[in-house]
N, CA and C atoms as a LAMMPS dump frame, in Angstrom:
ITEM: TIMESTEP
0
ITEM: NUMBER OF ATOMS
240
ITEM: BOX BOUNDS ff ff ff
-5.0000000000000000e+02 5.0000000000000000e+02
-5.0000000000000000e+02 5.0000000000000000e+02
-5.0000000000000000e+02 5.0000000000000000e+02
ITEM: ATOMS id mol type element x y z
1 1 1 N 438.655 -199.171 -485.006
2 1 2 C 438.136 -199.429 -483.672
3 1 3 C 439.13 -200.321 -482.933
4 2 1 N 439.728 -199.893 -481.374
5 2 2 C 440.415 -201.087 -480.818
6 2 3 C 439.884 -202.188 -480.509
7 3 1 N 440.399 -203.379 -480.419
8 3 2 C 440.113 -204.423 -480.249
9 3 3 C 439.419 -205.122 -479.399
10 4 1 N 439.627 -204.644 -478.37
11 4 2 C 439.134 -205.05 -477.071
12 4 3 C 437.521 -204.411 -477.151
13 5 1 N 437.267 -203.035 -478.215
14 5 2 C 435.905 -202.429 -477.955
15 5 3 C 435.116 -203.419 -479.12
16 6 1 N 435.878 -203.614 -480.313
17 6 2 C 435.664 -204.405 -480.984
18 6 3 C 434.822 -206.546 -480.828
19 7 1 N 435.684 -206.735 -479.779
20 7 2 C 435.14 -207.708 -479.072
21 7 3 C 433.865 -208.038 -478.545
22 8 1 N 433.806 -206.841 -477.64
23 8 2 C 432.741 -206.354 -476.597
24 8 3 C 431.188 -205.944 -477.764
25 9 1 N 431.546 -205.135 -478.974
26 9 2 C 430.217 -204.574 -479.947
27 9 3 C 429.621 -205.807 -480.568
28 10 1 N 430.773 -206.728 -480.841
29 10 2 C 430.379 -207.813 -481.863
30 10 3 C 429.854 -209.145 -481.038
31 11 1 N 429.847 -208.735 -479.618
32 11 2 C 429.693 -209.922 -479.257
33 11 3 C 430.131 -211.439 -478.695
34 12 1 N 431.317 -211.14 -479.143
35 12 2 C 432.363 -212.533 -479.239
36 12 3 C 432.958 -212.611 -477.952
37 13 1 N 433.041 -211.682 -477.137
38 13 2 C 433.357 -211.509 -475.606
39 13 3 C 432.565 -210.748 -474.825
40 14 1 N 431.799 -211.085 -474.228
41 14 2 C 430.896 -210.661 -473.205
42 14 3 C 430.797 -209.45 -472.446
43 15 1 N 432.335 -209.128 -471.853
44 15 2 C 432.402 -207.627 -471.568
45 15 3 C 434.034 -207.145 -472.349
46 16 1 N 433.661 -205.684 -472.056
47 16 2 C 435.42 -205.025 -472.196
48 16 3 C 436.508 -205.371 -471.59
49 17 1 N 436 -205.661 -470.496
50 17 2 C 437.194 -205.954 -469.556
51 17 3 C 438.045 -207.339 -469.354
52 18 1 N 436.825 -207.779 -469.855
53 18 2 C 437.078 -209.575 -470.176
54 18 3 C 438.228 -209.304 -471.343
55 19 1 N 437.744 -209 -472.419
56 19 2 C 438.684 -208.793 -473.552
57 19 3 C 439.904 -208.647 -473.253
58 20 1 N 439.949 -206.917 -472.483
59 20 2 C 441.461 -206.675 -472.271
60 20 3 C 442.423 -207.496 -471.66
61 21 1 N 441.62 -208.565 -470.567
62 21 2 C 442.358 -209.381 -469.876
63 21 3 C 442.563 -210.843 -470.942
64 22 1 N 441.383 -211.157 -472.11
65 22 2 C 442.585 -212.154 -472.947
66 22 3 C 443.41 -211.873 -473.48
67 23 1 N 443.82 -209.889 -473.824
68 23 2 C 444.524 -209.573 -474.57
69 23 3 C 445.952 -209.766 -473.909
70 24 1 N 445.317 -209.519 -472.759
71 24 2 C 446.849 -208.972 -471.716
72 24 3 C 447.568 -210.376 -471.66
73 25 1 N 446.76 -211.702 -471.652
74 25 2 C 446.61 -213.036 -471.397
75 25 3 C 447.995 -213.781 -472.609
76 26 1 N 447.809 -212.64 -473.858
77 26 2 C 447.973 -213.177 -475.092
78 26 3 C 447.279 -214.149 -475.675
79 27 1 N 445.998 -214.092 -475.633
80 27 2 C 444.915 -215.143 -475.618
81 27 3 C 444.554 -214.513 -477.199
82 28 1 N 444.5 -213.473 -477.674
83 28 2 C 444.008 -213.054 -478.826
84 28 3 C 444.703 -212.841 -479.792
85 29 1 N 444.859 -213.223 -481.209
86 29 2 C 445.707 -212.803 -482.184
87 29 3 C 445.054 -212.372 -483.241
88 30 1 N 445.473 -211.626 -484.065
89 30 2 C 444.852 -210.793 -485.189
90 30 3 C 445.94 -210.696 -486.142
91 31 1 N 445.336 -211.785 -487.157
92 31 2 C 446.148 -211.946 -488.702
93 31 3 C 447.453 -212.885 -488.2
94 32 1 N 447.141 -213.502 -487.042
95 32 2 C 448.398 -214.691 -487.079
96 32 3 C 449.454 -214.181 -485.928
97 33 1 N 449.235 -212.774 -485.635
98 33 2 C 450.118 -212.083 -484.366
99 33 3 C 449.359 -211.818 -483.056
100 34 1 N 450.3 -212.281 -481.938
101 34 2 C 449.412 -211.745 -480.686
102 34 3 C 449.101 -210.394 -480.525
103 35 1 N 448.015 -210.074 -480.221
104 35 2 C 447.385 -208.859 -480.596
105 35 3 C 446.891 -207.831 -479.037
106 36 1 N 447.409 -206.98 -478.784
107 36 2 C 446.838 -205.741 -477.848
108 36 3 C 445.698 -205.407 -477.993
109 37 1 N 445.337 -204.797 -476.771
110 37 2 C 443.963 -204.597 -476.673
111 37 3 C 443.466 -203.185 -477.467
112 38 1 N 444.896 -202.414 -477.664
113 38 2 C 444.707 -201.35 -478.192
114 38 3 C 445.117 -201.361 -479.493
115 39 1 N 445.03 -202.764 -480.352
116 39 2 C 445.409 -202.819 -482.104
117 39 3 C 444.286 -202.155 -482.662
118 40 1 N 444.339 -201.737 -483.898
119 40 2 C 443.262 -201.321 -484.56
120 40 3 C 442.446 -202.321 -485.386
121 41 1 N 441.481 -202.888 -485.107
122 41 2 C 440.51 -203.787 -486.05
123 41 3 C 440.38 -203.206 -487.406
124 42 1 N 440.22 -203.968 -488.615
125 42 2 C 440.112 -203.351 -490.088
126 42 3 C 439.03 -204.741 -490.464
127 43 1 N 438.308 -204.328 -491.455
128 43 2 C 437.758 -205.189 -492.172
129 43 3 C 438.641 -206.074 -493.181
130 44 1 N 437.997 -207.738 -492.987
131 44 2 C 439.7 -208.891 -493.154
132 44 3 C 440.517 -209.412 -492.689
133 45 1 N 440.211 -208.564 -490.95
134 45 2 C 441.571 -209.395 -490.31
135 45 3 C 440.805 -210.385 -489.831
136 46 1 N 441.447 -211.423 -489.397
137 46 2 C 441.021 -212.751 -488.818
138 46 3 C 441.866 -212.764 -487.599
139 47 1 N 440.423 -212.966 -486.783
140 47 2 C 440.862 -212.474 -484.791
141 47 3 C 440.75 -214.373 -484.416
142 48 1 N 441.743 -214.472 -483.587
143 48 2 C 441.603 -215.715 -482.889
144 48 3 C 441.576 -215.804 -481.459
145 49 1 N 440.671 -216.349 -481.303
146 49 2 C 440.444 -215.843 -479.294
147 49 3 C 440.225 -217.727 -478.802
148 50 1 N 441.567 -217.664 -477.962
149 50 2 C 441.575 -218.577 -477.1
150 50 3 C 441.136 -218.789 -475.782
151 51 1 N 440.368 -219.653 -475.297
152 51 2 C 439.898 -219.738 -473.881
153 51 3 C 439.847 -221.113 -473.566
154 52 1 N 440.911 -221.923 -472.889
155 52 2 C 440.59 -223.005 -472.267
156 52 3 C 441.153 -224.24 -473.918
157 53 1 N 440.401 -224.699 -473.843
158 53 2 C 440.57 -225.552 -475.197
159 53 3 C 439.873 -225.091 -476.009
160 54 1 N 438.688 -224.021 -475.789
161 54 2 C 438.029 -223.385 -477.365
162 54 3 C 438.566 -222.532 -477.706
163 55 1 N 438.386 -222.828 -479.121
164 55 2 C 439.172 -221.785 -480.283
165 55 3 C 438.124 -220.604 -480.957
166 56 1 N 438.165 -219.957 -480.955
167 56 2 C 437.042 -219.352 -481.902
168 56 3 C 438.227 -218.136 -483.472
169 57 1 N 437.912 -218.2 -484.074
170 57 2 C 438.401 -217.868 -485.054
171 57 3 C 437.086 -217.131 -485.994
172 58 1 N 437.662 -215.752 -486.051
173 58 2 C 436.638 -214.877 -486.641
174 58 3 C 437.252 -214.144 -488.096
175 59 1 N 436.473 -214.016 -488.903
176 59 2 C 436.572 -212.515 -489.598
177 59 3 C 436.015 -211.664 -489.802
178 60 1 N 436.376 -210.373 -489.397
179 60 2 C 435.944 -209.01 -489.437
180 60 3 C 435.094 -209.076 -490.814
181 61 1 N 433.962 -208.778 -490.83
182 61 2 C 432.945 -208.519 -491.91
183 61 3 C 432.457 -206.958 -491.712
184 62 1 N 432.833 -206.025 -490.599
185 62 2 C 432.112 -204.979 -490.623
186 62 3 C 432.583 -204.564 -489.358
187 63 1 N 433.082 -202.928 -489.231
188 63 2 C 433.468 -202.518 -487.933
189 63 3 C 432.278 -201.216 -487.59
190 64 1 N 431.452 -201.376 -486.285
191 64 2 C 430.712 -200.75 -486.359
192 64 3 C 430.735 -200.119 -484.771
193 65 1 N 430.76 -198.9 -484.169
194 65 2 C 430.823 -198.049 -482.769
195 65 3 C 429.205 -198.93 -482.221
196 66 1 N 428.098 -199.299 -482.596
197 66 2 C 427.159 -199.755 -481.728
198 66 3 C 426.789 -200.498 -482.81
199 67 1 N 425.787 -201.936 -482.036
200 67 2 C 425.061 -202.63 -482.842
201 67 3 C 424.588 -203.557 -481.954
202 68 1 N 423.14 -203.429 -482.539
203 68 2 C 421.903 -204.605 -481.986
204 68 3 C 422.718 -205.831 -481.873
205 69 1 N 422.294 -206.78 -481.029
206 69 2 C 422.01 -208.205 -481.088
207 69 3 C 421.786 -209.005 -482.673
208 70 1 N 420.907 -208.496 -483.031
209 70 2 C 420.845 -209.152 -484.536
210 70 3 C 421.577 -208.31 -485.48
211 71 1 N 422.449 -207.488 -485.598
212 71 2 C 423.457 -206.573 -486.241
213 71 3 C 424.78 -207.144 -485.724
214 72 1 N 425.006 -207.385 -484.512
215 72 2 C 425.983 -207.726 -483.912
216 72 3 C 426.665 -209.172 -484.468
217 73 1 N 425.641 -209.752 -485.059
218 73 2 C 426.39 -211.619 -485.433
219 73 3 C 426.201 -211.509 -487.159
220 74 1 N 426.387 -209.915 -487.651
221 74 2 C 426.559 -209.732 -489.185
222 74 3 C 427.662 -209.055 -489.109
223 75 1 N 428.694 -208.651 -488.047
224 75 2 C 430.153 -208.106 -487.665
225 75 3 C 430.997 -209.209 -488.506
226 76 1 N 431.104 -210.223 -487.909
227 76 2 C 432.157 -211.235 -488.632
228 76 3 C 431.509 -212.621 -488.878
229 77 1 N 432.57 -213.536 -489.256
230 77 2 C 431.958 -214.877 -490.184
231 77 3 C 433.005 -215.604 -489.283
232 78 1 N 432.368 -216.601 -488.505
233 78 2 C 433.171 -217.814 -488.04
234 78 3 C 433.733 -218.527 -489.135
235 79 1 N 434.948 -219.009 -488.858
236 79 2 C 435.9 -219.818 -489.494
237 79 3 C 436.525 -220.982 -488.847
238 80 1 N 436.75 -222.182 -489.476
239 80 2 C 436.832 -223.406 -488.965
240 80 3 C 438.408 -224.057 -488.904
C-alpha cells in the first residue's frame, strides 16, 4: 500500500492530501529515509512523521485497504 494511503487508513494523518503534502514537505521517513508519498508500506517499517516540534514515530503492525476506527489504532504501535 502507498504511503500517503497508508497514513490516511491508519489514522495517523487526517486526510490524503495532508499526507502527500508532509511527504512532499520531507516531513516523513520510513526505516530512517525520507520517504515519498508513493513508497510502498510493508509490515516493520518504522514511519516517522514530523509536524512542528511533534514527532510521532510508528510501526507498521498491519497493512490493511479499509479499517474501522477501532481496527485502525491495531495498524501500528507507537514508539518512543
Amino acid at each position: 500500500m502507498r504511503l500517503d494511503k497508508y497514513l490516511k487508513v491508519s489514522r495517523l494523518v487526517k486526510r490524503r492530501t495532508v499526507a502527500n503534502e508532509l511527504c512532499d514537505a520531507k516531513h516523513v521517513e520510513v526505516n530512517g529515509k525520507v520517504a515519498r508519498a508513493s513508497l510502498e508500506v510493508k509490515v516493520g517499517d518504522i514511519i516517522e512523521i514530523r509536524t512542528g516540534s511533534n514527532v510521532i514515530k510508528a510501526r507498521v503492525l498491519a497493512v490493511s485497504e479499509h479499517a474501522t476506527k477501532e481496527s485502525a489504532a491495531l495498524m501500528y504501535e507507537l514508539i518512543k
